[in-house]
Every structure is written in C-alpha cells, then in structure tokens.
C-alpha positions, 0 to 999 in steps of 0.5 A: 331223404326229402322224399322220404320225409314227405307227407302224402296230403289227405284225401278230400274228395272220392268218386263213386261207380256212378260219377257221384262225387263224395266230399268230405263232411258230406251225408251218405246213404250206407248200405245196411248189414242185415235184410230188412234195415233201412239205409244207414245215414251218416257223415264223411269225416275223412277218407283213409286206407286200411291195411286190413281191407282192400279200397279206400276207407271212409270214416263215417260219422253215424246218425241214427233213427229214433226207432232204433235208439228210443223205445217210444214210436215215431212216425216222422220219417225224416227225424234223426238222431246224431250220435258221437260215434264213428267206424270205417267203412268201405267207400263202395258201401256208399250208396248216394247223399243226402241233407242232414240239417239241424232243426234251428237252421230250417226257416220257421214255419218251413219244416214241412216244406223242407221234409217234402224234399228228397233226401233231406232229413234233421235232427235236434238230439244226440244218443250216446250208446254207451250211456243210453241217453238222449241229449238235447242239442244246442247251436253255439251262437245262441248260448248267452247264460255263459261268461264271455270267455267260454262264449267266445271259446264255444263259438270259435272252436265248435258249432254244437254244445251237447245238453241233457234234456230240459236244461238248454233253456238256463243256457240260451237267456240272457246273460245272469250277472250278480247285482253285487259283485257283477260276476256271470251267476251261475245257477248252482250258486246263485238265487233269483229275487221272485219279485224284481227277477235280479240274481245274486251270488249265494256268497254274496248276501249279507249274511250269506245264504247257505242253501237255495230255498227248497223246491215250492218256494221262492226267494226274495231280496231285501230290497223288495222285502223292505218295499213290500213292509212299507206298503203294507198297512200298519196294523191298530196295534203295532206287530210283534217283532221278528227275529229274521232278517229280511235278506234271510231266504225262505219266504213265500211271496206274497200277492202283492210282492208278485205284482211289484216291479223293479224300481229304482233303489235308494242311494245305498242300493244305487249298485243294484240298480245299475245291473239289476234291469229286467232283460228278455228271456231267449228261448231255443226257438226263438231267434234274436235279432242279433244272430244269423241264422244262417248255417255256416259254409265250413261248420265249426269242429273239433276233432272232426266233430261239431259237438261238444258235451257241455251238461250238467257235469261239466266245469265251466271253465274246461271249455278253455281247455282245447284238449279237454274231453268233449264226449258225454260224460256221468258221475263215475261209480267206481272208487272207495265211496262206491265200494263195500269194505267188510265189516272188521268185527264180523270178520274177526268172528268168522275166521275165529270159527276154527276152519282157518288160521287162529287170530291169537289176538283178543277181538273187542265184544260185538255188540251186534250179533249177524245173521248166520247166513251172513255169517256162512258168506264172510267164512266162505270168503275169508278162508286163508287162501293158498298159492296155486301150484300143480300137482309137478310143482317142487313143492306140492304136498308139503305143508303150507307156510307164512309165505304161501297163507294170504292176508285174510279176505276177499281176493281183490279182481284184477290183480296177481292174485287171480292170475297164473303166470305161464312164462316170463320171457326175460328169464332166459335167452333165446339159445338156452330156450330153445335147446330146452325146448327141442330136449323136453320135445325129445323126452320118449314119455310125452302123452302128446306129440311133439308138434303139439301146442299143449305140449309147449305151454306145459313145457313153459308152465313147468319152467315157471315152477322150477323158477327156471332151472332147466334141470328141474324142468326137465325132471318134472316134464318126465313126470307128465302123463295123460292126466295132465291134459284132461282138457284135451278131447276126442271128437267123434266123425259124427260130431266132426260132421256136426260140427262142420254143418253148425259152421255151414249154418251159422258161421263163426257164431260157435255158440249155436254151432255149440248147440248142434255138438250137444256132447261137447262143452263150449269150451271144447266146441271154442278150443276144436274151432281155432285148430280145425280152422287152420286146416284144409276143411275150413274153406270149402265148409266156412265158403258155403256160409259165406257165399249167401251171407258175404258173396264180397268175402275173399279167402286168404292163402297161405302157402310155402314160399320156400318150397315153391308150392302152390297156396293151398288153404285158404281161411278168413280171420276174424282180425284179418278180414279181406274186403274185395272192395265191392259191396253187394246189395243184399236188398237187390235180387238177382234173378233170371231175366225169365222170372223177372217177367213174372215180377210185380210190385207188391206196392204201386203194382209197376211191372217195369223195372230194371232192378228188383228188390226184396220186402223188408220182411224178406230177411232169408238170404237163401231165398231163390224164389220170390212171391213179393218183390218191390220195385227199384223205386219203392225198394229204394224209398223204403230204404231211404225212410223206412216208410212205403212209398204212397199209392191210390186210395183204391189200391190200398182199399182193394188190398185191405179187401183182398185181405179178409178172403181166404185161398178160395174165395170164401171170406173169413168169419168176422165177430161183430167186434170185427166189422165194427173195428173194419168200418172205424179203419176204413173211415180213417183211411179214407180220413188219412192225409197221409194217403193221396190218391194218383192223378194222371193227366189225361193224354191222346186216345193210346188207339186213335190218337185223338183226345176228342171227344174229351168225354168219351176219354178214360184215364186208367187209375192204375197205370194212366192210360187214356183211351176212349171208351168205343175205341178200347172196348170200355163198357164202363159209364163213370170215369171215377176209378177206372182200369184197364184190363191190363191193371184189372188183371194185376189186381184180379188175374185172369190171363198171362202176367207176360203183358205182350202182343202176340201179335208183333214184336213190341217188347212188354217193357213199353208202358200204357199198351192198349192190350186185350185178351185172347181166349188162349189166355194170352195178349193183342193189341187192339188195333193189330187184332182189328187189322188182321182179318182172320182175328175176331171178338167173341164181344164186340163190345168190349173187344174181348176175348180175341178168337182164331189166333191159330187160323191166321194165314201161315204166311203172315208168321213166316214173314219178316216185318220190314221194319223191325227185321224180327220174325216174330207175330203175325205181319200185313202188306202194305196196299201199293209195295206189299212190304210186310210189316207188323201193325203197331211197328207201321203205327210207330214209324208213321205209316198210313193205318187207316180202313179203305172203303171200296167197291161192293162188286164180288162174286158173293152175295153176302160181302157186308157194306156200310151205307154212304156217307156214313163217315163223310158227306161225300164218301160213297157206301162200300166195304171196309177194308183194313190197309197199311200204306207206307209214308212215301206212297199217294193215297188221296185216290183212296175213300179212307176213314183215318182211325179218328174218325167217328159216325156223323149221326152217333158219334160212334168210333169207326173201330167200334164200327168196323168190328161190329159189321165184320169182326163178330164171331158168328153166334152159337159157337162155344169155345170149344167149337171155334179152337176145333175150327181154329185147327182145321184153319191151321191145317190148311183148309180154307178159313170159309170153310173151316170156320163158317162151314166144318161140316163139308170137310169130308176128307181126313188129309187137309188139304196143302195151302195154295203157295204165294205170300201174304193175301192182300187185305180186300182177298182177306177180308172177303174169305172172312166174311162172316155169313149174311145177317140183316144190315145194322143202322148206323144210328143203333151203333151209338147205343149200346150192343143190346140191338147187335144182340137182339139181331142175332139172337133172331137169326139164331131162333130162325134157324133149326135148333138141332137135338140129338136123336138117342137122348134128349140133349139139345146143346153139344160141341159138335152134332154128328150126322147119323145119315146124308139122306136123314136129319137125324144127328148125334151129340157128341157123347153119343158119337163117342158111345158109339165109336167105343162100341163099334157100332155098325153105323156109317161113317159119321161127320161133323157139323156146326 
C-alpha cells in the first residue's frame, strides 16, 4: 500500500540525441511546423508525459518575434516578445538553447555587445493573443508607486508585473503619499499641486474635490494659492471679491506659481510640510541605487510564470490574494448593460398586426410612430413560436395549445429552446433499452439496415417523443420510411475517387477537399468523411498525404482481439494522434549523395557541407529536385534570427548584377527612373554597415608552401585561398577582390561543379585546393599536372586549360598508389624505390617533390636545358626533371630545385619556370587537333610521334604498347619534349608571357604555312596529303568531299 501511495518525483532535467542537457526554465530553439518559419523560441516549464504521444513531453513557454504579432516592421533580429501562453511539445522537436534576457538586467550601454553574441536574444513586451495586445513589461523591484504590502507581495511572489503601454512610468516613481491623511495616493483619486508637486486624496480636501481638473488644466493647493495672492502686487483700487475658494480646483498656473517652490508652511500647515518634500522621479531605465541589478539565480514565479498582470483593471488590493488571476485582463462586454432589450411599445404594435396570437389587453397610445422596415424585423422575430415536433410525433397535426405557444419574442441563444433533446439516458434501464433496440432493428419495414447508426438515433428520437413508452415508440418506428432520412446521400464511384484525391492533396482539411466534390454539400462531404475513415481505404489514401507533410505519423491499428486476427486498419484520429517521438527537420533536405556533389550555397557559396537545408521561400514539401539550397550554417542562422547570414560586398554586388540579365545574357531594359533607383541602391549598399566584407588572413603559398615573397601572395575573396601568383597561374596585378578560379567558376561556370583532381585520389571536400581546369571541362591540381609529364598547358601563364589528359602513359591509371591504396588518377615513381604514388597523396605525406637538374647528354639534339646557376650559384645547367623521392631515401647527391625556390635575377617561381621551358603545348594546334593526338597517344602510338608528328602514323592498327611499368621520369620527360625552339633567357621570364609569344609566333612565321590546293582555305583541323612526291595537301572539308564521292584519288594521310 506505500507503494501505491507514492509519488513518482517530477522531472527536471532531460538529455537530447546530441548530449544536450535541457533544464527546466531553460530557453530552446523548437522546430517550426511549417517550411519557411524561423525556429520557434520559447521556455521549458516543465517535463510531463502524455498519454496520447509517445516520449517525453515538454511544456514550452512561448516567446514570439514582433514580425508575427505587431503589424509594423522590425529590423532587429534579436527583439522578442513574451507571451502567457504555453503548449505540449515533444522533447525531440527541441533543437538547441538559447539566452532569453529581459532588456532592464543587460548593462547600460552593452545591448550591442550582447546581440553580437550567439543565441542571445531580449525582450521588454508581452502579447496576449486573445486580446491582441502588446503589454509593456516591468521588473518588480523597481515598482515603487504601490503601497508597502502589495510591494512586498510583488516582489516575493513574482519577477514581472504586466502593464499597458504608457503606464509603467505612474508605477516606477517614488512612492505618492497623501500630505493629509498620509496614505499611498492613488492616481485615479488623487490630484498633484502644479506648484509644489504635493499629492492629496481627492476626499481629502476641504471641501472635497468632486473630479480631477480636465485635461489642459492643472491644480493648485491652498497653500500655494494663498502664497501666490500675498506676493502679487495689490492693485491702486482694491479687486473685486470672488466667490471661489482657493482650495476649489480648476485654476490655470500662472507664471509665477510655475516658478514657486515648496517652502515651509505656517503652523497650521506644519502636517503638510512633514511629507510634502519633493523626491526624485524613478524612470523605467534608470536605475536607482538601492536595487540590484542583478538578475536572480532562480526567478520568482507563480504558477510557473514570472509575470503577473497588474494594468489598468486590476484592484489594487488583489495582489494579496495568491490564487487571484494573474493573466491580462479588459472590461467584459457581456451582461445587461451591453444588451439590447426591445422596445415594449413597438412589440406591443408588431404582434397586434393580425399574424400572431391577439394581446386582448389595451396597449398605451404610441407616441412615436417606427420605421416599417423596423416594424417588419420585430414581426418576423416576435411570431409566437412552436415547440419542435416531427411529423411521427403523437401529437403532430393537431392544433397548437397554451402549452406549446411561447412567450413573445426573440428566443434567447443558448438555452432549451434552441436545442432538441435525442435521448435521456436515466429514463430507462439498460435491459429494457436494450430489448427495445434489438425489437425496432427487427421491424421488416426499416429504410436502412440494422448496423446503421442513422437507424439507432431515430429509434432514440423516437423514444423521446412517446415520452418513453416502448409501445408507442415502436408504432411510430413502423411508420419510418426513406423520407425520414433525406440527409443521407449516395456517393457516386467519381465523387468516391474525388473524394479520396481531395484527402491525398489536402488531408483532413475537408473544406478544400469539399471543393474537389462540387455535387456535394459540405455537410455531406463532413458526414461521408467520418464513415469513410473507419474503413479499410483510409490508410493507404490518408498515408500518401502524410508521408510528405508528417513522415514522423504512425497509424493506429485496430483489430479483434478475440478472434486472434491480425489488426488490419490502421487510422490517425484527429483526438488521438500518435507521435513516433522523432521529430524530422522539414528544412533538411535529404537527397542522394550524387546531388549532393552538385550542391552550392545560395548565400556564402560553400560547397562543403554535411547537411543541406532548403530556402526559406522553398515552402513545397514535394520538392525532389533542388536549384537553391543553403548550407548548414546559414540554413541554421536563418532559422535562429529570421536574417541571412552576411557575406562580402562584392558577392552581394555580383548578385545584384547578375540580377538584371536575362537567361541569354542580354540585359533587361532599364527606364531612367530605373538606373537612377540602382545607382541610390548601390550607394547605400556600399554605405551599409550592416554589410561587412570577409577578410581572410593570408596563409602559405597552398603550391609551394612559402609565404615569401609576401607580395607576390594572393588571398582569394572567396574561399581564402593564398597562393602566389607565378606559382598558381594568376594573371591578375591587384590583390583587392581577387578569386580563384574555383570560386570564378562559382560565380561564373565554365567547368564541373564536381571540384576534384582527376588526377589523384583527393576527396573534393578538402577546402582551398589549387585547382585549374582542363580542356575536358574538368579539374587538376597545379602541381600534379606539372609532375606528369605527358599533361601540358595550352597558357603557361595562367597554367590553364590542361591539355592531353588522355595521352598520359596507360600504366600510371593502372597502378595503385602506395599510400592511399586507391586505383584512382594517374600516379608517379618514386627515383630510388619506384613506388607509385600519386602527387599531392606524396606532398601530404611529407615526401621530397622537388625538380632534378641533370645532365644534357642524349641521343636527341633538341632536349632543352636551362642555363647554369640560374637557381643557385653553384648549380650547374641542365634538364629539369620532375621526381618524387620517399622520406627515408638520401637525396643530397641529387642538384634539386625545392618548389620554393625562385630565379636569382627575376624572382621567377621555378614551377613557372619549368612549365614555360617544358610544359607549353606546341603552337598552331586547335583543340580539335591536340584531342585527335590525344587519341592516337591513347591507343598506343608512341607520345613522339602521336603528338608532335601524326603524320607518320601510316598504319590504321596502332600498334601494342611495349610492356613494363611506369616510365621513369627523365625517360618521360625525354619522350615529351616539345620540338626545338630558340633558348629563352632567364631574365625575360620575370616579365610577362608577351616574349614567350613573340618567340613562337616567329618560329610559326618561319615555317610554311600550308593551304589547301582545291579552295582557298588556309586554316583546318587537319591538312591531307593529295601525294608523296607533291606538296599539295587538302582541307579537311574537302577530304570529306572526296571520300563522299568516291574519288579515284590515293589513299590519303593526315598531317599536322
């Protein structure tokens, strides 16, 4: 019996999935109901369960935003408003605290410092949603204008008393006594002397004063009045005596009683003086020196809320009262003084017309003849009214009594009279009831069958006529036929499928689904609703609305038990809704982690993030493909504050431009108006402080790994990227605004939005990669397309787009680098061990990159060399050689040139250096030609010949590639080598590519430029040779030509 008498002891703290610890009183961010709403705020009352829901239920105090609840704007994200009102809520929907602070307990001067910090919010207002008002909020210790006792009360029992707008400064001044019978004044009774500012009960004047001088007017004490007669100067003839009195109110001031001063009295006024002393006002933001301002530990409540309605309709004295209402309160319009009585002359007037009973007693002469409308409205509603019978009544069709005729007059809503009875269960007992029912379900004439519920409630109305004789009932039941029941309509297999489509679309919002069922009234749509939902239809259609609008929605099944069978309807009451006790996100958008990759923040442009969210003007839940997404962390800062997180100037600058074009490029038509209205916008913006651009602190060069030469180093505005210019390829001079072009093509895109190496096996979620594009429209990083020696650059410099991607060597895809243990990229040997690895897997794992200068000695005359001491004093000339070594192995015999290394006399990055001697694609090539060489490298023919010279390839099998593994890098670097080109100085690389050009462009005029010998075409893809022993070549459209007409000309054969 103890046990049973126990009380299990509240809850007080609850745990979140992610280790969040929820207290009670504490402030939580709430899930929203609907797409496109902010995080609800609000506080933890208590923790309870509910029978209804499955997990633990949280009673949430609610806060709203002023957006919400006040129709003027806003613009201060972290402004709430409090509110009185509270609900049940799932713990699970909680997604995180937050600080909710009353404005009067933030330090003066440090409210903006406080809204700088994350989730910290304030308030100084309460909304009452029933009344649709805004309340003005008051902290108890600094109400002063109160007696002493409700004082004390406030400030024991509650931390917040609740005022109308305006009328919290008569509550915070120093305490009002009356300088006669030393009571507290209150301001309703009490009047205030405009010249010493002493109150006085109204009551307490000799004589009494009967009401407070009207508004423009100001009181005025005898005392000051008498003083301001004795210092005016007398007249030369003596005034005319009045008959007022100076204690009676209703004077003006006059100057010189504005100017006076409280003095002291005479002896008879000595009372006055004792209290009547001047004391300091106590505004609401001021704070006086006798109240902490400190916020209390545990705030004070009642009823688990802090506040306590304490306005303008509230005694004074119902503050000692702990059980009184402490909700806001207004004058109730409900009662005789807010009611209309008719008028008994017209009344009398209107019955007496002929249409009703006759008022045989004589009427009084009316005075005042009504209108006839009025006249029509008081007979329409004074017509003697019948009791209401049905046509199986006993005594329907006889003529009306006393008894049944009503008083005269508008029947009164909400009583008897507007009601009919059905049954009254205490008539008879259950035995009898129950017979009764199974003889009227026997009767062979019913119109519905027995199982109807129609059926029942007639066979109960029809008890209640006969007064509850069986018998009778059972007569009149014989009498029912189908006319009885014209409320009860046939649905139609179109309307059925109508119907069921409407709760498809809408759920159990029947009005629009009434509206896709135009032949049926709403009453039918509402009665079909409630019996269609017990069968077995409503969970696969009901489950097709839920499965977008409330994936967390279990059904309920209901089966027999006694017959063992499976459940096999399963339905969701409105009353009895099961909650799984997960709350999904609607805002997080789960998608394939294909589309993910695709994924870009409409708002920072981050395309790294492990959840997505949608925009807050993404409000359709059936949504599968997604244009617009956010990223977790501004997703989650608008949630927070209903604003968008702040970006650069120029995103937001680039936005705005990209905004006035249209789908083709072409801008939209401006009206001047139009031009002017951009130019104003774009000051302001730039005028915005609101809008603070990203800075990034400069970092390492992301290719060499150098920060020197400091300025050189280029911080890119988008992601924070530093690199320096020679050594990524940036041919931009200022380092104001400056992207990438990985951020470029963001903004701008030209290539993938799959930002990888192709490359190696770097996974695209690594941010500030060094990337450049290719001429497939895909990604490399700079230095594994500068280690690979078959990659070259169509600009050296800008290092971009990278060429013959498809003519790297076949082993280097085959292999599987050594580090990562992936078969994915191309890899490259290590010097000594020959271990493949790929480039930048080699650069994270502390492996030696750097480029080996050696010897010149080779069977070909054209291997390029770079001239000594070009790098160093004591480095000898040579070919520079791209090698990977791994950390263990001795490379100090080796002449290496580490990646930060730069030219003495230029300052020239070597990677600039080495691709301008080695990694330039060879001149006159189209892009066409260089994919066609690309093939043939692929196929197999040798990189020499496929590249540099196609035209010898005579046979139409390539040949098979020679077996082995991955060449090493001087053998690669050889069978590379661009054709022989005049030696380039050093100095000229520290200048811009201008001479690079000027260089090729001379060789290019040396050589013959070939034209086509059928039409006057001088450039094409590819040039035919018509002959051996003749120079005379074809275009490629008129190889084509040929071949189409079969021509009995000789084989033909390509050439570069």
């Amino acid at each position: 019996m103890a046990d049973s008498r126990m009380v299990a002891a509240p809850i007080v703290e609850a745990t979140l999935t992610d280790g969040t610890s929820i207290a009670v009183n504490d402030h939580v961010y709430l899930a929203p109901e609907h797409l496109g709403e902010t995080y609800y705020i609000g506080r933890v009352m208590e923790f309870c369960g509910n029978s209804k829901r499955r997990g633990l239920q949280a009673r949430i105090a609610w806060y709203n935003r002023p957006k919400d609840v006040i129709s003027r704007k806003n613009h201060d994200p972290r402004l709430l408003v409090a509110t009185m009102h509270s609900d049940l809520n799932p713990v699970s929907s909680i997604r995180g605290k937050c600080t909710v602070t009353h404005r009067h307990y933030i330090p003066a001067g440090q409210l903006e410092q406080y809204k700088l910090q994350d989730d910290h919010f304030y308030y100084h207002q309460l909304y009452d949603r029933y009344m649709q008002r805004v309340y003005d909020i008051v902290p108890c210790e600094l109400v002063q204008n109160v007696p002493k006792d409700v004082q004390t009360a406030l400030r024991e029992r509650y931390q917040f008393i609740v005022v109308e707008q305006g009328k919290a400064a008569d509550l915070t001044v120093a305490r009002r006594t009356c300088c006669v019978c030393h009571d507290w004044c209150a301001s309703a009774t009490s009047v205030r002397c405009a010249a010493c500012q002493k109150n006085y009960h109204m009551a307490c004047l000799n004589p009494p004063l009967l009401r407070k001088p009207s508004k423009g007017f100001a009181w005025q004490c005898a005392f000051c009045s008498r003083k301001e007669v004795l210092e005016t100067p007398q007249p030369a003839h003596p005034p005319e005596k009045s008959n007022h009195s100076p204690s009676s109110g209703g004077r003006r001031p006059t100057r010189n009683a504005a100017r006076s001063t409280a003095q002291k009295p005479e002896a008879p006024l000595a009372h006055i003086a004792s209290n009547g002393q001047k004391q300091p006002e106590l505004k609401l933001r001021l704070q006086p020196n006798s109240v902490e301002k400190d916020r209390p530990e545990e705030p004070r409540m009642t009823n688990m809320w802090p506040f306590r309605y304490f306005g303008i309709h509230t005694d004074i004295h119902d503050i000692l009262d702990i059980d009184d209402r402490i909700y806001p309160r207004a004058r109730s319009r409900l009662g005789a003084r807010y009611q209309a009585d008719p008028i008994p002359e017209l009344t009398n007037a209107s019955s007496s017309n002929g249409e009703g009973p006759v008022n045989h007693q004589p009427s009084p002469p009316l005075k005042l003849q009504p209108p006839k409308l009025r006249t029509k409205r008081l007979e329409k509603r004074t017509r003697p009214r019948y009791r209401r019978r049905t046509e199986g009544s006993p005594s329907l069709g006889r003529a009306p009594s006393e008894e049944d005729v009503q008083e005269e007059g508008p029947i009164e809503r909400g009583t008897d009279a507007t009601i009919t009875p059905l049954f009254t269960p205490s008539r008879l007992s259950d035995p009898v009831l129950d017979k009764y029912m199974e003889q009227a379900k026997a009767l062979p004439t019913l119109p519905l069958p027995a199982y109807s519920g129609d059926l029942m409630d007639r066979a109960l109305l029809c008890l209640e006529h006969c007064d509850y004789d069986v018998d009778a009932a059972l007569e009149e039941m014989r009498t029912v036929d189908e006319s009885d029941f014209v409320h009860l309509v046939e649905w139609s297999p179109e309307e059925t499928e109508a119907f069921e489509g409407g709760i498809k679309t809408y759920g159990h919002d029947l009005y629009h689904v009434g509206r896709m069922v135009p032949s049926k009234k709403h009453a039918d749509v509402v009665r079909y609703f409630y019996q269609w939902k017990k069968t077995e239809r409503y969970e696969p259609v009901y489950s097709e609305w839920t499965k977008v609008y409330k994936p967390t929605k279990k059904f309920k099944r209901f089966g027999n038990r006694d017959s063992g069978d499976e459940p096999s309807v399963m339905q969701i009451d409105s009353e009895s809704e099961v909650d799984s006790g997960e709350e999904s996100d609607p805002t997080v958008i789960h998608a394939s982690s294909h589309m993910r990759k695709s994924f870009q923040c409409a708002n920072c442009q981050n395309t790294d993030s492990v959840i997505w969210r949608r925009l807050p003007t993404d409000i359709d839940r059936k949504r599968k493909y997604f244009r617009q997404v956010l990223c977790n962390e501004c997703g989650e800062f608008w949630l927070k504050y209903g604003i968008m997180r702040k970006t650069s100037v120029e995103r937001i600058l680039q936005r705005g431009k990209t905004r006035g074009l249209k789908p083709n490029g072409d801008a939209k038509r401006r009206r001047p108006n139009d031009v002017a209205a951009a130019k104003i916008g774009f000051r302001k913006l730039k005028e915005d402080k609101r809008v603070v651009a990203v800075t990034y602190e400069p970092q390492p060069c992301a290719v060499c790994s150098n920060m020197e030469p400091f300025e050189r180093l280029l911080t890119c505005h988008g992601c924070g990227m530093s690199v320096h210019g020679d050594c990524y390829g940036a041919h931009k001079s200022i380092k104001e605004a400056w992207n990438c072009d990985v951020c470029t093509n963001k903004k701008n895109p030209t290539a993938s939005y799959s930002y990888e190496c192709i490359l190696c096996s770097e996974s695209r979620q690594t941010p500030r990669q060094p990337l450049k594009k290719t001429s497939s429209y895909n990604w490399v990083h700079v230095l594994c397309a500068t280690f690979i020696p078959e990659v070259k650059f169509v600009n050296v410099a800008t290092l971009q787009p990278a060429e013959y991607i498809g003519a790297i060597h076949r082993t280097r895809w085959n292999e599987i680098c050594y580090i990562c243990k992936k078969q994915e990229g191309a890899c490259v040997i290590c010097g000594d061990c020959s271990k493949p690895v790929h480039v930048q897997c080699a650069l994270k794992s502390d492996f030696i990159v750097a480029f080996e200068v050696q010897s010149a000695k080779a069977p070909r005359s054209n291997v390029i060399t770079i001239r000594a001491d070009l790098f160093h004093s004591n480095m000898p000339g040579g070919m520079m050689v791209p090698q990977v070594w791994c950390p263990n192995h001795d490379v100090s015999k080796y002449q290496l040139i580490q990646l930060s290394d730069r030219t003495k006399d230029s300052n020239v990055s070597c990677i600039r250096t080495y691709c301008s001697y080695y990694k330039q694609v060879e001149s006159g090539t189209t892009p066409a030609m260089r994919r066609y060489r690309a093939v043939l490298a692929s196929a197999g023919h040798p990189y020499s010949v496929a590249v540099y010279n196609p035209s010898s390839i005579q046979s139409a099998s390539p040949p098979t590639p020679p077996p082995g593994g991955i060449p090493t890098a001087r053998s690669s670097t050889l069978a590379t080598m661009p054709p022989p080109k005049p030696a380039t100085p050093p100095s000229s690389l520290g200048n811009s590519n201008r001479r690079l050009s000027t260089t090729t462009a001379a060789v290019k005029t040396e050589a013959q430029q070939p034209s086509c010998s059928e039409c006057p075409a001088e450039y094409s893809p590819y040039w035919w040779e018509v002959d051996a022993s003749s120079n005379k070549k074809l275009c490629h459209r008129c190889y084509w030509r040929h071949k189409h007409d079969n021509s009995d000309m000789k084989v033909f054969c390509p050439t570069n």
